[in-house]
BAZA-844262 format. One record per residue: residue in three letters; x, y, z of N, C-alpha, C in turn. Coordinates in steps of 0.2 Angstrom, whole numbers. Layout:
N
(atom ala (X Y Z) (X Y Z) (X Y Z))
...
! end
This chain:
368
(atom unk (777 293 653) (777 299 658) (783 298 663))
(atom unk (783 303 666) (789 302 671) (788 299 678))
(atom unk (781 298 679) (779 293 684) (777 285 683))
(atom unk (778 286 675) (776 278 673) (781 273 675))
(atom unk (777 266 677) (782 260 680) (785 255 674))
(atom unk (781 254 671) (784 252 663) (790 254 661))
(atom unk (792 248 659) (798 250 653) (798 255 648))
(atom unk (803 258 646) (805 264 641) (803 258 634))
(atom unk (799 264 628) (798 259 624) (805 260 617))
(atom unk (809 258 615) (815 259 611) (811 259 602))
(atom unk (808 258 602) (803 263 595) (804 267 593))
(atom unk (807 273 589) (806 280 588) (806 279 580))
(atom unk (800 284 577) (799 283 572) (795 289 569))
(atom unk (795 293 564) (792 300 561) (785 299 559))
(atom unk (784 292 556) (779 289 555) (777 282 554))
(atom unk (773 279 559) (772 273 559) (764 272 560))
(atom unk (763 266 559) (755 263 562) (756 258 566))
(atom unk (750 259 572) (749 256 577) (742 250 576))
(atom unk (745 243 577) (738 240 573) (739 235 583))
(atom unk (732 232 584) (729 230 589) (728 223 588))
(atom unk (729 217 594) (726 210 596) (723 209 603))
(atom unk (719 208 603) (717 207 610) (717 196 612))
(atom unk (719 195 617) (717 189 619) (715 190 627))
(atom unk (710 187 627) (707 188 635) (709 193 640))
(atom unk (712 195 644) (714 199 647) (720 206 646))
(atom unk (722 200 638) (729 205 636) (729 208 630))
(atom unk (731 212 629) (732 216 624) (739 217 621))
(atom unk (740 215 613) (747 217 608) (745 223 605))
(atom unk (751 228 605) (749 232 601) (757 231 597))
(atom unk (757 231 591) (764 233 585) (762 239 583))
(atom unk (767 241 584) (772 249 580) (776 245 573))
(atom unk (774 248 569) (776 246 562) (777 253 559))
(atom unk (781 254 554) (784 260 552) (781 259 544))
(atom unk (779 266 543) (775 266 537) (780 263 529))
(atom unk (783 267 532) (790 264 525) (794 259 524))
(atom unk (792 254 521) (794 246 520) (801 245 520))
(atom unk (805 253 517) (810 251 515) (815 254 524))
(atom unk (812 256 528) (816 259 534) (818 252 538))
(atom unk (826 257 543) (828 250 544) (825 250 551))
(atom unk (821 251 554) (817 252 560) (813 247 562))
(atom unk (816 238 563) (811 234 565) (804 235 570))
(atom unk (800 232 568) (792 233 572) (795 231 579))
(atom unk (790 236 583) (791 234 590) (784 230 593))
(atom unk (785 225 599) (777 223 601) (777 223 609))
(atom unk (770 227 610) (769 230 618) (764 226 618))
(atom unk (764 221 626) (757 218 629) (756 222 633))
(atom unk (749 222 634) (746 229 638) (742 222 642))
(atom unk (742 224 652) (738 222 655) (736 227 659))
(atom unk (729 227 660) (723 232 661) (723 234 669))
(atom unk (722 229 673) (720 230 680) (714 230 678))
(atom unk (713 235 685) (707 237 687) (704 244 682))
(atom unk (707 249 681) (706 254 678) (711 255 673))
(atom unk (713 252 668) (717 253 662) (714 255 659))
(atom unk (713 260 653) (710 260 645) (715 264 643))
(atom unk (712 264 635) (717 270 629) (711 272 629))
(atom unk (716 280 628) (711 287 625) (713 290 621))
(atom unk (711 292 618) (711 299 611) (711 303 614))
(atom unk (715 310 614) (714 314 616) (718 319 613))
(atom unk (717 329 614) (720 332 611) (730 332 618))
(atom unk (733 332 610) (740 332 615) (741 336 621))
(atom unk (737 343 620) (738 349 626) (734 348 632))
(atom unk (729 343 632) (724 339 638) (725 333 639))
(atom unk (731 331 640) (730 325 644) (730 322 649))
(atom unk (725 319 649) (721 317 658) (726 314 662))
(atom unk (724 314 665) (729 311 673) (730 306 672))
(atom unk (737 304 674) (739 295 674) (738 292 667))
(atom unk (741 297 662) (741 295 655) (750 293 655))
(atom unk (750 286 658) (758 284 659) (762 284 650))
(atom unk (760 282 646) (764 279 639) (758 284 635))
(atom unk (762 287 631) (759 294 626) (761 291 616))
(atom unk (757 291 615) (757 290 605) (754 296 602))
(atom unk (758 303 601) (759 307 596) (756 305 590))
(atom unk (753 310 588) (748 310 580) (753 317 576))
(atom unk (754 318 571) (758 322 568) (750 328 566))
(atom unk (748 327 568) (741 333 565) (743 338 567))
(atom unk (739 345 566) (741 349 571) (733 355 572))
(atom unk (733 354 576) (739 352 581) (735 345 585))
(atom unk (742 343 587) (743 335 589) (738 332 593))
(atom unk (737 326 591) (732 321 598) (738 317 599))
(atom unk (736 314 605) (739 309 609) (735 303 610))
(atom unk (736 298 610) (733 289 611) (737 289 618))
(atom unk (732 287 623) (736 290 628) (733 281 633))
(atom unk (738 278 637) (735 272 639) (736 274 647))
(atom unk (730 274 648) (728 278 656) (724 274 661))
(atom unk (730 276 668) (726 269 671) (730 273 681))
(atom unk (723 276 685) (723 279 687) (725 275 693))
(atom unk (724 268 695) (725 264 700) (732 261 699))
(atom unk (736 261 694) (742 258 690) (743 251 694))
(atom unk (738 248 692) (738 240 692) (739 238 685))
(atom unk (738 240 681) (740 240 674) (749 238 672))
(atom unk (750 236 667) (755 236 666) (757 234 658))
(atom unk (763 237 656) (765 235 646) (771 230 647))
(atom unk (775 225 645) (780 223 641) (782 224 636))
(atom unk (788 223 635) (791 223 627) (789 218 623))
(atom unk (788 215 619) (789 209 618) (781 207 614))
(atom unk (782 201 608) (775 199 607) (772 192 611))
(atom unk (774 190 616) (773 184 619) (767 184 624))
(atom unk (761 182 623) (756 181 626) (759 178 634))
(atom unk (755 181 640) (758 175 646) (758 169 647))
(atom unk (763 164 645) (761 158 647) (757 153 652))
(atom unk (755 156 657) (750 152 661) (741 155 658))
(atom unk (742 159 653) (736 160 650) (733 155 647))
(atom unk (725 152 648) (722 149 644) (719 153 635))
(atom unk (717 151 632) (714 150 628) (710 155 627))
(atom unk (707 162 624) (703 167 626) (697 165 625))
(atom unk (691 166 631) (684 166 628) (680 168 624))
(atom unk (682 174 620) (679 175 617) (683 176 610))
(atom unk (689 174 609) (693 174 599) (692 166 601))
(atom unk (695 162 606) (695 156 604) (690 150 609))
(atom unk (683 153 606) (679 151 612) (680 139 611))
(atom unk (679 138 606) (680 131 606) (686 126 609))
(atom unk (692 130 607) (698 128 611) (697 129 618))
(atom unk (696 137 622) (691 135 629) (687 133 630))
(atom unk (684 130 626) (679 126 631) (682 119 630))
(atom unk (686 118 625) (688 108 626) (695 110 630))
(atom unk (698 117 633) (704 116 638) (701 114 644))
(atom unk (693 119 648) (691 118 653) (689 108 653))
(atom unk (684 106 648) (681 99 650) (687 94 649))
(atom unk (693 94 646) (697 89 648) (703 92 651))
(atom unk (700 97 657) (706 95 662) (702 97 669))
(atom unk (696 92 668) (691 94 675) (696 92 682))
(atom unk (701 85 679) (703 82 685) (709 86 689))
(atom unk (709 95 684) (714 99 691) (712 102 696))
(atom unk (715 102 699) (714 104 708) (710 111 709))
(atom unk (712 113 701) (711 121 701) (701 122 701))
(atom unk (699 114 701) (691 115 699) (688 111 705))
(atom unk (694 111 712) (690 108 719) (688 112 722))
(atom unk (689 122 719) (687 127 722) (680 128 720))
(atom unk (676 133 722) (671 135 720) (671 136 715))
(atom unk (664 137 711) (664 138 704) (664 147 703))
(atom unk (663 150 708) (666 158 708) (670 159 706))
(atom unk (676 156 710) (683 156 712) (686 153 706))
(atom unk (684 149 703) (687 143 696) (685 149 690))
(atom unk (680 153 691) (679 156 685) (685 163 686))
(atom unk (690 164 690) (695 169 690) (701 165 689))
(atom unk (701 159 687) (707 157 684) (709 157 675))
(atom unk (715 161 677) (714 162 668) (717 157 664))
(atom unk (721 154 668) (721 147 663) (718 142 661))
(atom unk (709 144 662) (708 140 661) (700 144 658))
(atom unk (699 152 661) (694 156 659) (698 163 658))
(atom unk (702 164 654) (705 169 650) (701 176 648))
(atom unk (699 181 651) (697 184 650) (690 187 653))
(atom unk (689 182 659) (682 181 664) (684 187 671))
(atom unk (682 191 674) (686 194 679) (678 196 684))
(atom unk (678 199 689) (675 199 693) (666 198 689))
(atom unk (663 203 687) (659 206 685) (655 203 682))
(atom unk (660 199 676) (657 194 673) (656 189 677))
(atom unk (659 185 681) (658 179 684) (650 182 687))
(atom unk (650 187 690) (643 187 696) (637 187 687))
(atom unk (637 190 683) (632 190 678) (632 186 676))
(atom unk (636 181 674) (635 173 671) (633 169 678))
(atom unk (634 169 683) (631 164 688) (624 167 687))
(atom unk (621 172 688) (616 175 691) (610 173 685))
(atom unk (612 170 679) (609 171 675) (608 164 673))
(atom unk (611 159 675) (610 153 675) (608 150 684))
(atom unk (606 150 688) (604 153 693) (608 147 697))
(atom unk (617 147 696) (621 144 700) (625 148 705))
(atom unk (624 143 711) (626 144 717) (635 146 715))
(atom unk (635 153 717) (646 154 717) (647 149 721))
(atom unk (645 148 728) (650 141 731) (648 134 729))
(atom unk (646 134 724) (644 126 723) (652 125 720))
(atom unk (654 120 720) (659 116 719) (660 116 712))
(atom unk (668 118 708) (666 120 702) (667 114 698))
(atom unk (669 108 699) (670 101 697) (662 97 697))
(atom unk (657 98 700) (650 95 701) (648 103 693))
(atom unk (645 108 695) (644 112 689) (646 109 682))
(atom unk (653 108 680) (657 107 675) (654 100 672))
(atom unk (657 95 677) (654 89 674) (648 88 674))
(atom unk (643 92 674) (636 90 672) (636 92 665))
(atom unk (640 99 663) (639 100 655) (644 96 650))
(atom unk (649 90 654) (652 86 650) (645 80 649))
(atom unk (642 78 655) (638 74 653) (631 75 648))
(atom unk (630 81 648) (625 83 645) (626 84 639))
(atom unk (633 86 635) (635 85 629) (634 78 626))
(atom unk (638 74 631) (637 66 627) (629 64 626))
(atom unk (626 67 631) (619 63 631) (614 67 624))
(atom unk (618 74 622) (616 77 617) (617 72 611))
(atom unk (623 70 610) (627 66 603) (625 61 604))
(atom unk (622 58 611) (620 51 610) (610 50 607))
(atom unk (609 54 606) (600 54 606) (600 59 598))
(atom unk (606 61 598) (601 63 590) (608 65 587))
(atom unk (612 62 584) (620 61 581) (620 68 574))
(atom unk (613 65 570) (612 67 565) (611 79 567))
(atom unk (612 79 571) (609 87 571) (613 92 569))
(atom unk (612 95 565) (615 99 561) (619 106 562))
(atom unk (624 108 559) (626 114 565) (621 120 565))
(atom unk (619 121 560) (612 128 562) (608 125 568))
(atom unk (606 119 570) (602 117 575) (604 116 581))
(atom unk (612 115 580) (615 115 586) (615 122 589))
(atom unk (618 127 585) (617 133 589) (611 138 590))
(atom unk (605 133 588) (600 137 588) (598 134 598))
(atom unk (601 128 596) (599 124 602) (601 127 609))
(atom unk (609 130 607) (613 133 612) (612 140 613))
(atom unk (609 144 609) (606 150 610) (598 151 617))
(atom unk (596 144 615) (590 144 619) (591 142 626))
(atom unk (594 137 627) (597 134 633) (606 136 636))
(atom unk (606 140 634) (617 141 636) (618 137 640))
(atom unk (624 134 641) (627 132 647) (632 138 649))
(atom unk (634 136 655) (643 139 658) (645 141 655))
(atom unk (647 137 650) (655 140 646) (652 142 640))
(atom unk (646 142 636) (642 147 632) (642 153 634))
(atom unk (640 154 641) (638 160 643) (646 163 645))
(atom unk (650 161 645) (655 164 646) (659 168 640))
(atom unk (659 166 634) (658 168 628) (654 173 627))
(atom unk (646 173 626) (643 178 625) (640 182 628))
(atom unk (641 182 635) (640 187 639) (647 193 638))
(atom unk (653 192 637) (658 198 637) (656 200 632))
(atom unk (652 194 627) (651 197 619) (646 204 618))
(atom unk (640 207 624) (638 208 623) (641 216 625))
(atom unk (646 217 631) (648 221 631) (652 224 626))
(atom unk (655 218 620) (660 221 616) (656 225 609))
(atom unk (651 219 609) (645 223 603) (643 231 606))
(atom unk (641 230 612) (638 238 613) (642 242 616))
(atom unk (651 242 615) (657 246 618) (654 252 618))
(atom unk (652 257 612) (650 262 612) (647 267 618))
(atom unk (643 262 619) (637 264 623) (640 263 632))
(atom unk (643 257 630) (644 254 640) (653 254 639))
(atom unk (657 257 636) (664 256 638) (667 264 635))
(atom unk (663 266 632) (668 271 628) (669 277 634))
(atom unk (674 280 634) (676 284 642) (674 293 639))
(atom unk (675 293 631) (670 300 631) (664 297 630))
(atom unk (659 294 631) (651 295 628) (649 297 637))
(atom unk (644 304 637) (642 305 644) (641 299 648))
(atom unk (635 296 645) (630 292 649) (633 285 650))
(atom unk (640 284 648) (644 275 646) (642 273 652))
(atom unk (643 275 660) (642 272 665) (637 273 667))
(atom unk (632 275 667) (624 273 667) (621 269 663))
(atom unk (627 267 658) (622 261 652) (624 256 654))
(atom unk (631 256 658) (633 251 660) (631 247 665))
(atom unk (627 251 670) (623 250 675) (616 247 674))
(atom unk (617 250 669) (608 247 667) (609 242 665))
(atom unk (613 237 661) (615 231 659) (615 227 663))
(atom unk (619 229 668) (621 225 675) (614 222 676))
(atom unk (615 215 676) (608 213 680) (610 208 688))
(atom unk (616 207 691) (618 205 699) (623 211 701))
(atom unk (628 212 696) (636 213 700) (633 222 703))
(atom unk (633 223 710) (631 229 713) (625 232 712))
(atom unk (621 228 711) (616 227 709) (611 229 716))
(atom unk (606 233 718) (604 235 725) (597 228 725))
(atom unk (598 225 733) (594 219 733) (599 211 734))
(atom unk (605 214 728) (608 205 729) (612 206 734))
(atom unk (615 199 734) (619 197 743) (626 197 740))
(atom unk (630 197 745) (637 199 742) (641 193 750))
(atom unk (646 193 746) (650 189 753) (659 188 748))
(atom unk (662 189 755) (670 187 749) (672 181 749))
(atom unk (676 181 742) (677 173 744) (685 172 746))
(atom unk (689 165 745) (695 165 749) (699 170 746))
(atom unk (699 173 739) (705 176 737) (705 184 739))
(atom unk (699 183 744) (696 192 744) (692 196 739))
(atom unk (691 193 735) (686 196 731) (678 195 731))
(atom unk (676 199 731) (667 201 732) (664 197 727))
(atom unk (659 193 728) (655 192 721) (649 190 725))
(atom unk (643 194 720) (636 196 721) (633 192 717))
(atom unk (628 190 720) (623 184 719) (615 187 721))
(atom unk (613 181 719) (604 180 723) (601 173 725))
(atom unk (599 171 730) (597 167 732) (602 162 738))
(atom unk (602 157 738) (608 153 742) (614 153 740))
(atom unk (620 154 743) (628 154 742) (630 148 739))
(atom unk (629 144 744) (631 136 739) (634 133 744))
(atom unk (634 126 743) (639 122 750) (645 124 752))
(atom unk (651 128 748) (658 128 752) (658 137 751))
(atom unk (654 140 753) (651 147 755) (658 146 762))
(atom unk (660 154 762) (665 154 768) (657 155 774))
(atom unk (662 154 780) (657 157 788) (657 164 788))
(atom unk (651 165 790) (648 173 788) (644 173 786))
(atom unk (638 176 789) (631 179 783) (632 184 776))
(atom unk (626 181 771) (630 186 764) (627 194 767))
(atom unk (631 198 764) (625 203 766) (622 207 760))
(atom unk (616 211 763) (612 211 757) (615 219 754))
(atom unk (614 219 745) (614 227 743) (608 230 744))
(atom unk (609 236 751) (604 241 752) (602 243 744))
(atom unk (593 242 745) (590 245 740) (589 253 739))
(atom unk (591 255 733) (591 265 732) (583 266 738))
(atom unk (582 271 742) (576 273 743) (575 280 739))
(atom unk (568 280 740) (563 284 735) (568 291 737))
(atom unk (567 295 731) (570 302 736) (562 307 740))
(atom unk (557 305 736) (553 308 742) (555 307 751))
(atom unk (558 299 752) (559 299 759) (567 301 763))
(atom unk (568 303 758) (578 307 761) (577 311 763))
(atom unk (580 312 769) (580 315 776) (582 322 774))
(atom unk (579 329 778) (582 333 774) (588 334 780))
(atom unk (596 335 777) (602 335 782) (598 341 789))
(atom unk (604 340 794) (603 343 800) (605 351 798))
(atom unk (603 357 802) (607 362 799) (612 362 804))
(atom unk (619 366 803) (626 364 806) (623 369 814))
(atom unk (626 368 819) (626 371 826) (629 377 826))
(atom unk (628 382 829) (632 387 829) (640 386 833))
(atom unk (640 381 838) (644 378 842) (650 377 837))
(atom unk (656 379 838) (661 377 836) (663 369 839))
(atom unk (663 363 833) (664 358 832) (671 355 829))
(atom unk (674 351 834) (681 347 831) (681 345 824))
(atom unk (683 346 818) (684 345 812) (682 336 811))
(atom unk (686 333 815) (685 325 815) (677 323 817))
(atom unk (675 324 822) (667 325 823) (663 328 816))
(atom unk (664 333 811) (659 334 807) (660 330 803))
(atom unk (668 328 801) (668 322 794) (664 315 798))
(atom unk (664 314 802) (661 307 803) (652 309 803))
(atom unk (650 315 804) (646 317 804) (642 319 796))
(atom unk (647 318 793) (644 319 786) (644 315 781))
(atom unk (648 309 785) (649 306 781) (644 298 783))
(atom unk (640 299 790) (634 294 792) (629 297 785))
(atom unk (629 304 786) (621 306 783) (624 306 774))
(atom unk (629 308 773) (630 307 765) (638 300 764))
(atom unk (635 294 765) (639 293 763) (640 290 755))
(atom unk (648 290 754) (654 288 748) (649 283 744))
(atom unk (647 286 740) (647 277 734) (653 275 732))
(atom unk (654 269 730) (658 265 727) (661 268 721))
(atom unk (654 269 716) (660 273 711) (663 280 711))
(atom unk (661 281 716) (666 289 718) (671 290 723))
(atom unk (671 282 724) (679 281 731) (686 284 724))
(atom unk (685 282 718) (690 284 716) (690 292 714))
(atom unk (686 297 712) (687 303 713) (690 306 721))
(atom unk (689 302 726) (691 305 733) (698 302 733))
(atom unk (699 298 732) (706 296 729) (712 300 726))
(atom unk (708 303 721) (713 306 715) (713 315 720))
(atom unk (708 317 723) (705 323 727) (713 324 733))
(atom unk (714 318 734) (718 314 741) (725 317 740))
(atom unk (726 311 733) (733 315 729) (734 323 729))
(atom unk (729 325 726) (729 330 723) (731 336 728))
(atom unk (728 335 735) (729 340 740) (735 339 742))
(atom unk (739 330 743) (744 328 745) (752 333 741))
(atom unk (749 333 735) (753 338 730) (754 345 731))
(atom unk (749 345 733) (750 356 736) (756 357 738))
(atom unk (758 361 741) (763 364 745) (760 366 750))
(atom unk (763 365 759) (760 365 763) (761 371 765))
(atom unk (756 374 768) (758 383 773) (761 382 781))
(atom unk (762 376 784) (765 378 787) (763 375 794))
(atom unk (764 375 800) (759 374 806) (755 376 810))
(atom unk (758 381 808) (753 387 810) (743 387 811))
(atom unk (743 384 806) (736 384 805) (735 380 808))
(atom unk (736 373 812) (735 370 817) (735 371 823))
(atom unk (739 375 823) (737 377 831) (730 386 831))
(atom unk (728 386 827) (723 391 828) (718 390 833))
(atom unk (715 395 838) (710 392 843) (704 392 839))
(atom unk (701 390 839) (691 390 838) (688 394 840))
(atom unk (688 400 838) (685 408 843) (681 409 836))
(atom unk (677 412 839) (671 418 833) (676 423 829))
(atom unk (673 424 821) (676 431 821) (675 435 819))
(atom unk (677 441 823) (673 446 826) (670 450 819))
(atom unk (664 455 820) (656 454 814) (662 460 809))
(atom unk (666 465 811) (669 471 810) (679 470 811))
(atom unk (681 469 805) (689 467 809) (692 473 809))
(atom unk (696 472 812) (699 478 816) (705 479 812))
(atom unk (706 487 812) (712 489 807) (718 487 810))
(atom unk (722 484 805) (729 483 808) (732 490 810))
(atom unk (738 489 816) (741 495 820) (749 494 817))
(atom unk (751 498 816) (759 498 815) (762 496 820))
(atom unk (769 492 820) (772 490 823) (775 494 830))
(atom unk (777 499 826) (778 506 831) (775 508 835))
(atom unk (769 509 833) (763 510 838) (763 505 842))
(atom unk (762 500 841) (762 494 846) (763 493 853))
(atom unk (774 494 851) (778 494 854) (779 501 859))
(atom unk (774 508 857) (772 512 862) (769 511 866))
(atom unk (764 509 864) (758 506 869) (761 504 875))
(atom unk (764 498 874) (766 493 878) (772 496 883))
(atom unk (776 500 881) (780 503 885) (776 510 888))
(atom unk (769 512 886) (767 518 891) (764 514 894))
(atom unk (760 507 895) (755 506 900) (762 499 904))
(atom unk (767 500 905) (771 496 907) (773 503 914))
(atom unk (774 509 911) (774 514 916) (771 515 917))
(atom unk (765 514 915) (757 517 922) (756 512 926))
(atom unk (758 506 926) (756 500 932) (762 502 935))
(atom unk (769 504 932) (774 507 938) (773 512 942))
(atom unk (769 518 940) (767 524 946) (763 523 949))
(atom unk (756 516 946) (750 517 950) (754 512 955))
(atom unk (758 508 955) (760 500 959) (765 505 964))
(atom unk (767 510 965) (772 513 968) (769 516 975))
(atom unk (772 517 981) (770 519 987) (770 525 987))
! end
């Protein structure tokens, strides 16, 4: 699009396929060209998501907002594969090259992460919180906010505990598994780890369950994706649990105690939904003519903004900021009633009679 920050992609092709890799946080896609014999080498795009990145299908002649990189279908009439990302924290590359301070993916290569995390406890990167340590991706690849709060909360680990003391208790608990019973078979071993998870299990098959139920909790047309999504959620925004930032300024939601290197500051709690039988019914508006700034502050104590809706007021923002403006006119208007009956406009001629007959009658009447 002609607002996209991305690279132009040098690909052009009549007919190609588009095939997908994900590893932890990033995504390849290759453009390969249908006909073996064409001199049109395959192209490779990594895709990083942000906050709000995804692909869509959709028809070519409706495509939603902040559809930055467009992939044309020959149907007709045409869909577009459109990768849309309203926040543009996202970003594509040229090239097939993974990042290299990337670890290991949790979930394609759950073994290699977990033997990169336990032999390399002695970096400095695990003297932080175990919150904190779980957003590093070279060493937790693919873990981002949301996850980190639903794997602590479910293994009922303090985020500020120190993520070195957590870690090495499942280094030890490994050995002391190999040491008492050598002989245990691999169906036993994961029947064993099914029942008891640790950290690094759960970091693996906690993403796994949103990836199994994508349908239902990821897909951007099924109606109901973000109320499944919510229902799943069992901490992250969760009404009741404590929230507090940690050093990188990121929120993570918990329950029960923060942990020893917890910043200064109470956590604070998520106001729990009240019933709707007890919401207030709003005030009804004054007849009094009110400053504009007083009734947003005033609408916004009795209805405030949820979270998931800061971004439609966002896009709302733009969207007026786009207009064309009328002018300043309209800021200096007084705040008067207006009147029940408007009054016919006068032609300009007439106006200017007026004005010039009652300009002589305050001369004969003003005269000696």
């Amino acid at each position: 699009s002609a607002v996209g920050r991305g690279p132009e992609v040098p690909f052009r092709s009549e007919a190609y396929r588009i095939s997908a890799l994900a590893r932890g946080k990033e995504l390849r896609l290759t453009l390969s060209e249908l006909d073996p014999a064409a001199a049109t080498p395959p192209q490779d795009l990594v895709f990083r998501f942000g906050m709000s990145g995804s692909f869509r299908l959709c028809p070519a002649a409706e495509l939603p907002r902040h559809a930055h990189l467009r992939f044309l279908t020959r149907e007709s009439p045409p869909r577009a594969l459109c990768f849309v990302d309203p926040r543009r924290f996202g970003s594509w590359r040229l090239g097939d090259g993974w990042q290299p301070e990337r670890g290991p993916c949790v979930v394609s290569e759950y073994q290699a992460f977990r033997g990169n995390v336990l032999k390399n406890l002695e970096d400095r990167a695990f003297d932080k919180p175990i919150c904190e340590a779980l957003l590093n991706q070279k060493y937790f690849n693919g873990i981002g906010n949301y996850l980190r709060a639903e794997i602590l909360y479910r293994l009922k680990i303090p985020p500020f505990e120190k993520a070195r003391t957590v870690l090495e208790a499942l280094k030890d608990q490994e050995q002391e598994r190999r040491k008492k019973d050598p002989s245990l078979t691999l169906s036993k071993k994961v029947k064993l780890r099914q029942e008891n998870p640790d950290l690094l299990e759960l970091c693996h098959t906690v993403p796994m369950e949103v990836i199994t139920a994508e349908k239902q909790l990821l897909d951007p047309e099924h109606p109901d994706n973000y109320a499944a999504f919510k229902d799943w959620l069992q901490c992250y925004l969760v009404p009741g649990m404590s929230s507090l930032r940690d050093r990188s300024g990121r929120t993570i939601w918990f329950q029960g105690e923060p942990g020893p290197m917890a910043p200064k500051g109470e956590p604070r709690k998520t106001p729990r939904k009240k019933s709707p039988q007890l919401k207030a019914e709003p005030e009804a508006p004054t007849p009094e003519v009110t400053p504009r700034a007083s009734k947003q502050r005033r609408r916004a104590a009795a209805n405030p903004v949820k979270s998931e809706e800061k971004e439609e007021v966002e896009e709302e923002k733009e969207e007026e900021a786009d207009r064309p403006r009328k002018g300043r006119a309209r800021g200096r208007r007084k705040a008067t009633a207006a009147p029940a009956v408007p009054e016919p406009e006068v032609p300009l001629s007439v106006r200017r009679s007026r004005r010039t007959s009652a300009r002589r009658g305050k001369g004969e009447t003003g005269s000696p």
